[in-house]
N, C-alpha and C positions, 0 to 999 in steps of 0.2 A: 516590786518583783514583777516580772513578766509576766503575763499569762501564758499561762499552759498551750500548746497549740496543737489541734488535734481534726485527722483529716477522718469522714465519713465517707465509705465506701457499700452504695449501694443500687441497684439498679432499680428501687421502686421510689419514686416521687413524695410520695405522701411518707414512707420511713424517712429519706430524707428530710423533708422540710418539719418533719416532729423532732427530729434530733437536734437538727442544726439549731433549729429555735431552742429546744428547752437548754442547750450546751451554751448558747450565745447568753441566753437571760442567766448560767450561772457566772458568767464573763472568761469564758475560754474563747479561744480565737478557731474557730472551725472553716474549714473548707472541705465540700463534698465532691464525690466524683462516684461515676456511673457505671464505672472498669476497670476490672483488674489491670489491661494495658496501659489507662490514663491513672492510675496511681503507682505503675510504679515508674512510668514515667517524671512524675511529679518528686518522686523522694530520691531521683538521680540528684537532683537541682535543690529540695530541701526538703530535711531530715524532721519529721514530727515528733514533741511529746507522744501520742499514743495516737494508734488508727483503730477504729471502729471496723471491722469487716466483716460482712456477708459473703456466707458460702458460693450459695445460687449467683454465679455473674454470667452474663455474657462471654464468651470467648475464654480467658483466663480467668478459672474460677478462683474461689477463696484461699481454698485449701494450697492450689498453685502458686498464688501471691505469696501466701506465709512462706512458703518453702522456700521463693525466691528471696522475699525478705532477710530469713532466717541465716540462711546460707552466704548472704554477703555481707563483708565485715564493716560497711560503712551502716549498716540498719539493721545488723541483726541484736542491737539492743534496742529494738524501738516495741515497747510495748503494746501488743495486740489482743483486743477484745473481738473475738466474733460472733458474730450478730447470724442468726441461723434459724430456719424453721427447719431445718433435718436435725429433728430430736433423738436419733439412733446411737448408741452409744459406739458406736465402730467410729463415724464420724468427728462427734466430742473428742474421743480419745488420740484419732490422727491427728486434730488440727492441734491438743496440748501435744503431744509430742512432738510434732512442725516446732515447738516452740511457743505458742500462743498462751496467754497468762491468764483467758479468762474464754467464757463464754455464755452468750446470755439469749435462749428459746425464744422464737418467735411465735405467740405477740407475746409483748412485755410490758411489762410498768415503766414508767417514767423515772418514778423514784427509787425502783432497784436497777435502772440504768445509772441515774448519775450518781448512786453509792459503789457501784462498781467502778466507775471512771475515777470516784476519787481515792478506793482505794489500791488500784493497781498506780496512778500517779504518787499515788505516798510511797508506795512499795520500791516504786522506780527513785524517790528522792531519797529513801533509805538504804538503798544500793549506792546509790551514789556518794554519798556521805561514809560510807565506811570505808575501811582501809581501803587502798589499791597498791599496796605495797608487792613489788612482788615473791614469788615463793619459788627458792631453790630448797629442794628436798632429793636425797641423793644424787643420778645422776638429772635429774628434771626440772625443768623451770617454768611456769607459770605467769604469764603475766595479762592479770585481769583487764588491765585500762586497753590493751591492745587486745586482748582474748587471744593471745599467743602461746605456743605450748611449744618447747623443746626438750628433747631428747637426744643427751649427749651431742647440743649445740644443732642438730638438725628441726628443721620443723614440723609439727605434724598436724595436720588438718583436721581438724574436729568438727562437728555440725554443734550447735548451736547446746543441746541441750546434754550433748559429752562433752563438751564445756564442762559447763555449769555444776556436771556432776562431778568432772574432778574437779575443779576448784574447792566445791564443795567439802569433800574428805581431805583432800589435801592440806586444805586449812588448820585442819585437827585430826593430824597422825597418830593414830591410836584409837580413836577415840571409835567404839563400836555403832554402828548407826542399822535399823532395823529397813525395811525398805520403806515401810511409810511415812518414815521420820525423814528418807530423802525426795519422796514425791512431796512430803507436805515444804518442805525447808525448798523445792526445785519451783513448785508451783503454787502453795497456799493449802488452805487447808478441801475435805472436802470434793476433790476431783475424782473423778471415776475413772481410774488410773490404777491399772491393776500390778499386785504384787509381779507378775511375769513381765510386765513392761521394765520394768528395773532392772530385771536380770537381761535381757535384750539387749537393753542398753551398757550395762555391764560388758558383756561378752565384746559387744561391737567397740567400745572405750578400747579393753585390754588389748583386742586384733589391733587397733591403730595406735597403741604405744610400744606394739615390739616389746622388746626385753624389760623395758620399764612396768609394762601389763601386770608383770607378777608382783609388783608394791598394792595393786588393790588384791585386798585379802578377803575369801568368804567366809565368813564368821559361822557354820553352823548349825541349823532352827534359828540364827538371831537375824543379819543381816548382812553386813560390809564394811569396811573396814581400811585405814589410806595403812601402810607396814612403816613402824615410826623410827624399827630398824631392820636391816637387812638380814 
């Protein structure tokens, strides 16, 4: 099996060369970089297992990368941990919403560094192994391997994490989901990701599926819901 390959983004020296060592002695293939311009330069040309990033960069910060990351369809499935001393929670919660599947407070341990890496790379090989079948459901089509969405054959552009969330209910029409059954199923468990982030994201989904918008249904006091019939 290949090794995993996974690029470090950081502007301090010494976080560099502790990561890249302890990531290289678990036999991953790492390569660092200094800037948010020289990595995304770098994933024009080749696509990583998972990038480690740092908020605080030079020029294009963290937060900018993800977004840029996030928002292009050739990497916005590249798993992102960010690496961050801005312990604020306004922060944490922009860069998971950008998309990002993890983050880990500066300074850190070593060995709840490389337990995060390896379980956000499980996460990404259990995404991958499941269906990618794709889902027509009334007038709409879904198609995960492409992160393509239509509506009555037009296309509609979704950010990264209105994806995710319809695919998500989509999958399972009917089926009643609470909001932290979709941050936890969207991100893992444990993120500080509040009940109104979900509705947010809800509102902004329904505006960009037009007439389709009213198959997600609000269930409530409970949560949300994909409409299994019209």
């Amino acid at each position: 099996m290949a090794k995993a390959k996974i690029y470090i983004v950081d502007d301090e020296k010494d976080i560099l060369d502790l990561v890249d060592y302890n990531l290289s002695k678990e036999g991953y293939e790492v390569e660092c970089f200094t800037s948010g311009e020289e990595i995304l330069r770098k994933v024009k040309s080749e696509v990583p297992d998972l990038i480690l990033l740092d908020l605080m960069l030079p020029g294009v910060d963290g937060l900018d990368v993800c977004k840029v990351l996030k928002h292009t369809p050739d990497t916005a499935g590249i798993p992102i941990i960010m690496l961050t001393a801005k312990g604020e929670e306004a922060d944490i919660v922009t860069g998971l919403e950008l998309g990002a599947d993890d983050y880990i407070p500066k300074p850190f341990s070593v060995k709840i560094l490389l337990a995060r890496v390896k379980a956000v790379l499980r996460r990404k090989s259990q995404k991958q192994a499941e269906s990618m079948d794709v889902i027509r459901i009334h007038d709409l089509m879904i198609h995960p391997g492409r992160r393509e969405v239509l509506v009555k054959d037009k296309p509609v552009h979704l950010t990264y994490t209105e994806f995710s969330l319809l695919y998500f209910l989509a999958q399972r029409p009917g089926w009643v989901f609470t909001r932290y059954q979709i941050v936890d199923a969207l991100r893992g468990e444990d993120y500080p990701v509040t009940e109104r982030s979900v509705d947010v994201q809800i509102v902004g989904l329904r505006k960009k599926l037009g007439v389709a918008g009213k198959y997600i249904e609000t269930v409530r006091g409970v949560g949300y819901r994909f409409k299994e019939h019209i």
